[in-house]
C-alpha positions as CSV (number, residue, x, y, z in Angstrom):
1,X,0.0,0.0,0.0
2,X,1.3,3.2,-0.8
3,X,-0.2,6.0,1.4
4,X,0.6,10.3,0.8
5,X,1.5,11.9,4.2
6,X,1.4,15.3,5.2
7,X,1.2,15.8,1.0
8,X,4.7,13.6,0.1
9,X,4.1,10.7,-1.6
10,X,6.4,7.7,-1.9
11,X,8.9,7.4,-5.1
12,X,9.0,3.7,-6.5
13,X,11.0,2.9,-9.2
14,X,10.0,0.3,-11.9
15,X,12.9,-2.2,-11.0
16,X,11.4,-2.0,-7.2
17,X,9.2,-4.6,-5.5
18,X,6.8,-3.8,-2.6
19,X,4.6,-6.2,-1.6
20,X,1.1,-6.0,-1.6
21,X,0.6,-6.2,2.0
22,X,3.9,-3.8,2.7
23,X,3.1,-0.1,3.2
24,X,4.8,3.1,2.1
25,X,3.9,6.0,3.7
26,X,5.2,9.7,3.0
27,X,8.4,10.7,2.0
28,X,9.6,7.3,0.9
29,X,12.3,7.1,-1.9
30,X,13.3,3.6,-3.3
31,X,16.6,2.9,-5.0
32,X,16.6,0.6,-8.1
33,X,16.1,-2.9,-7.5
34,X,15.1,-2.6,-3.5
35,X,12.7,-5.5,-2.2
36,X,9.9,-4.6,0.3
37,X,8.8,-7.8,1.5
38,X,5.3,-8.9,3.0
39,X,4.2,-6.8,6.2
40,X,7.1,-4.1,6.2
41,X,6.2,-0.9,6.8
42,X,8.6,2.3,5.5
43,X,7.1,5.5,6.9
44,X,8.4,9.1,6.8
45,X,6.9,10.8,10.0
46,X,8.1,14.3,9.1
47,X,11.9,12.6,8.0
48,X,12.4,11.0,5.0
49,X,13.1,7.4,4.6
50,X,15.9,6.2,1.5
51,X,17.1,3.4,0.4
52,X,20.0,2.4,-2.0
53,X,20.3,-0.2,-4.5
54,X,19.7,-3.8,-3.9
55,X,18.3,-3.4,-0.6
56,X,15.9,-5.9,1.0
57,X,13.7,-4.9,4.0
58,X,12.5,-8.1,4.7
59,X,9.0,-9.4,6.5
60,X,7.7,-7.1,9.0
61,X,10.5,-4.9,9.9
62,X,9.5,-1.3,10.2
63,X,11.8,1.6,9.0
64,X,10.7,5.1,10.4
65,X,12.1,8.4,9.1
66,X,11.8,11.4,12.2
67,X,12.4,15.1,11.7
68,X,16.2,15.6,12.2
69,X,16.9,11.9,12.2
70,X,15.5,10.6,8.7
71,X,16.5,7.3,7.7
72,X,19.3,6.6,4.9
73,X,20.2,2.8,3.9
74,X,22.7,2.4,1.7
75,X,23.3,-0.2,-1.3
76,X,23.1,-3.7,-0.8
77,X,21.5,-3.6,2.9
78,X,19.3,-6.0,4.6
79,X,16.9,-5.8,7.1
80,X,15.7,-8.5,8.4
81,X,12.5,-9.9,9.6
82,X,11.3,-8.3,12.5
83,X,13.9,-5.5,12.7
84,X,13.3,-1.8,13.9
85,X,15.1,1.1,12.4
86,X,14.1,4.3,13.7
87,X,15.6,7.4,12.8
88,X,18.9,5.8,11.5
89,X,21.7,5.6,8.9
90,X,22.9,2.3,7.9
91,X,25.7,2.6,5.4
92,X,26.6,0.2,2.7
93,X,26.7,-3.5,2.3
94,X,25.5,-3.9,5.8
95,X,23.5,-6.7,7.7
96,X,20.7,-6.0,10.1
97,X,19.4,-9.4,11.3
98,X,16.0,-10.8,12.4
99,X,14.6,-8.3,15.9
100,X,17.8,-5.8,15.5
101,X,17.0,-2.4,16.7
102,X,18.7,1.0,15.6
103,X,17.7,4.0,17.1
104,X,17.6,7.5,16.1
105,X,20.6,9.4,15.4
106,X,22.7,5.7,15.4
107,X,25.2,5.0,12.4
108,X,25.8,1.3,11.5
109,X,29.0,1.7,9.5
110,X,29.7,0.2,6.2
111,X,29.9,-3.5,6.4
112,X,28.5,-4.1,9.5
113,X,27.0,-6.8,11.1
114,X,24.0,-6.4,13.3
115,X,23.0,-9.9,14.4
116,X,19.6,-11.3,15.9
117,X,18.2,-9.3,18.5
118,X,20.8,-6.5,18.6
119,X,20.6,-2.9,19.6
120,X,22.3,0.3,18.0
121,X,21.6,2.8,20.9
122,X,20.5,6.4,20.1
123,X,23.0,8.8,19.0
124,X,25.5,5.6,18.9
125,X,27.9,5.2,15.4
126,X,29.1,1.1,15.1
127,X,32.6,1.2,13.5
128,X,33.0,0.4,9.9
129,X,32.8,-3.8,9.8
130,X,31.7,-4.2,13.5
131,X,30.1,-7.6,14.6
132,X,27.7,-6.7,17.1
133,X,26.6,-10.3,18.8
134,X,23.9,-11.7,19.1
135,X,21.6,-10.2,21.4
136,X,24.1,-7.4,22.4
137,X,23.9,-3.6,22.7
138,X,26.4,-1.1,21.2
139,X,26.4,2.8,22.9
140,X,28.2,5.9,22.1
141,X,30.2,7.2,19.8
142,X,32.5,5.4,18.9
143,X,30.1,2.7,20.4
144,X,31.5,0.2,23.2
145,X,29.6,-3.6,22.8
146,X,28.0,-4.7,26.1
147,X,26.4,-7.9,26.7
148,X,23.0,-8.0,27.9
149,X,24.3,-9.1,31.9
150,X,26.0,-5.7,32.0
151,X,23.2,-2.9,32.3
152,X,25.1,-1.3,35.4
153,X,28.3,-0.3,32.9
154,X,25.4,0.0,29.5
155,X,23.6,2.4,31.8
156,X,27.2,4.9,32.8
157,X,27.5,5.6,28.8
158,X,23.9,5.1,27.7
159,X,22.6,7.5,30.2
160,X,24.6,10.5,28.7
161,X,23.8,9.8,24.7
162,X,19.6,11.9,25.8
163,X,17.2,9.1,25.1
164,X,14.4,10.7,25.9
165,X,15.0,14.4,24.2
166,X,16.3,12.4,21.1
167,X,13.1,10.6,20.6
168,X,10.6,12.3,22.4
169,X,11.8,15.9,22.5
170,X,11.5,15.8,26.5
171,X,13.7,16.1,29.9
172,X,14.3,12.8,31.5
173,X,11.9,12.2,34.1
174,X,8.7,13.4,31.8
175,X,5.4,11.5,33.1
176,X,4.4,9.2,30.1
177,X,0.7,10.9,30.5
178,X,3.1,13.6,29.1
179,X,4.6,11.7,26.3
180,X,1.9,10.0,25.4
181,X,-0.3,13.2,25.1
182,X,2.1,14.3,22.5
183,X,3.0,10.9,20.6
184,X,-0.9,11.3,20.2
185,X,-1.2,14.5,19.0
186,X,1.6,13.7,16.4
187,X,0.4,10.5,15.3
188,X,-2.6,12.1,14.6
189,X,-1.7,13.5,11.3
190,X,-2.0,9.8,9.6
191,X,-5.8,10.5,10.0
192,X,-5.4,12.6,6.5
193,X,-3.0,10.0,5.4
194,X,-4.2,9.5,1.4
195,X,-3.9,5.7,-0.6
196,X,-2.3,6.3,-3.8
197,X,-3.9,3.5,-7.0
């Protein structure tokens, strides 16, 4: 499905496949021969969302473009099944496995390796042909890999990188009646949302 938000429509060129159950929404521009498989979701919030060449976003991930954090993919990426990349850059010839999560302002340098279940922190940059394990997080910049048993040292360099003003737009410590109230409000704007033939 190809939807126009806040009046940008998504750019398909004819060597592209989506799928007919993927959607495109907004200020989505595919490079020649990408693959949007069944059940992703690309969608430019108020930040644009590219691709390369020869990228595959695979079954169900969802790739969000935010204002002053849209997302780039460069050629030959994959995102797998199930992964979440949110107002990130992801250079060339990188791998994004199945439930990987980058988060806005994160750079996955070229030829990196994001396996199953990994996390690219906000505001974090993952060297040029990093391997970040299984289940692992990576955070700051240039980003330190921490296993999931280490939240104590995770938290002394997460903590710093703004989480909740980087996605949010808030002070830490804002009530989620707060948050929420907003996330509404902006969310709100896919009620004009338009389907495209």
């Amino acid at each position: 499905m190809l939807l126009e938000h806040r009046g940008k429509r998504p750019v398909v060129p004819e060597s592209a496949y989506v799928a007919p159950t993927a959607v495109l929404c907004g200020a989505v521009v595919l490079g020649e021969r990408a693959r949007v498989l069944h059940g992703a979701v690309l969608t430019a919030e108020d930040g644009e969302v590219r691709t390369g060449a020869d990228v595959v976003v695979m079954e169900n991930a969802l790739v969000r473009g935010r204002a002053g954090h849209p997302v780039t993919l460069g050629d030959a990426v994959l995102i797998g099944p199930h992964a979440h990349v949110n107002g990130a850059r992801i250079e060339d010839e990188v791998f994004v496995a199945t439930g990987a999560s980058l988060f806005p302002g994160a750079v996955a340098g070229t030829g990196a390796e994001l396996r199953i279940n990994s996390v690219l922190q906000v505001n974090s940059r993952l060297a040029p042909g990093t391997v970040l394990p299984i289940g692992w997080i990576a955070v700051g910049d240039p980003a330190r890999l921490f296993s999931p048993d280490q939240h104590t040292e995770l938290w002394e360099v997460q903590r710093t990188l703004d989480f909740p003003d980087t996605v949010y737009g808030v002070e830490r410590g804002t009530s989620m009646r707060t948050i929420m109230s907003r996330q509404a409000d902006f969310y709100g704007a896919h009620r004009d949302d338009r389907p495209l033939d």
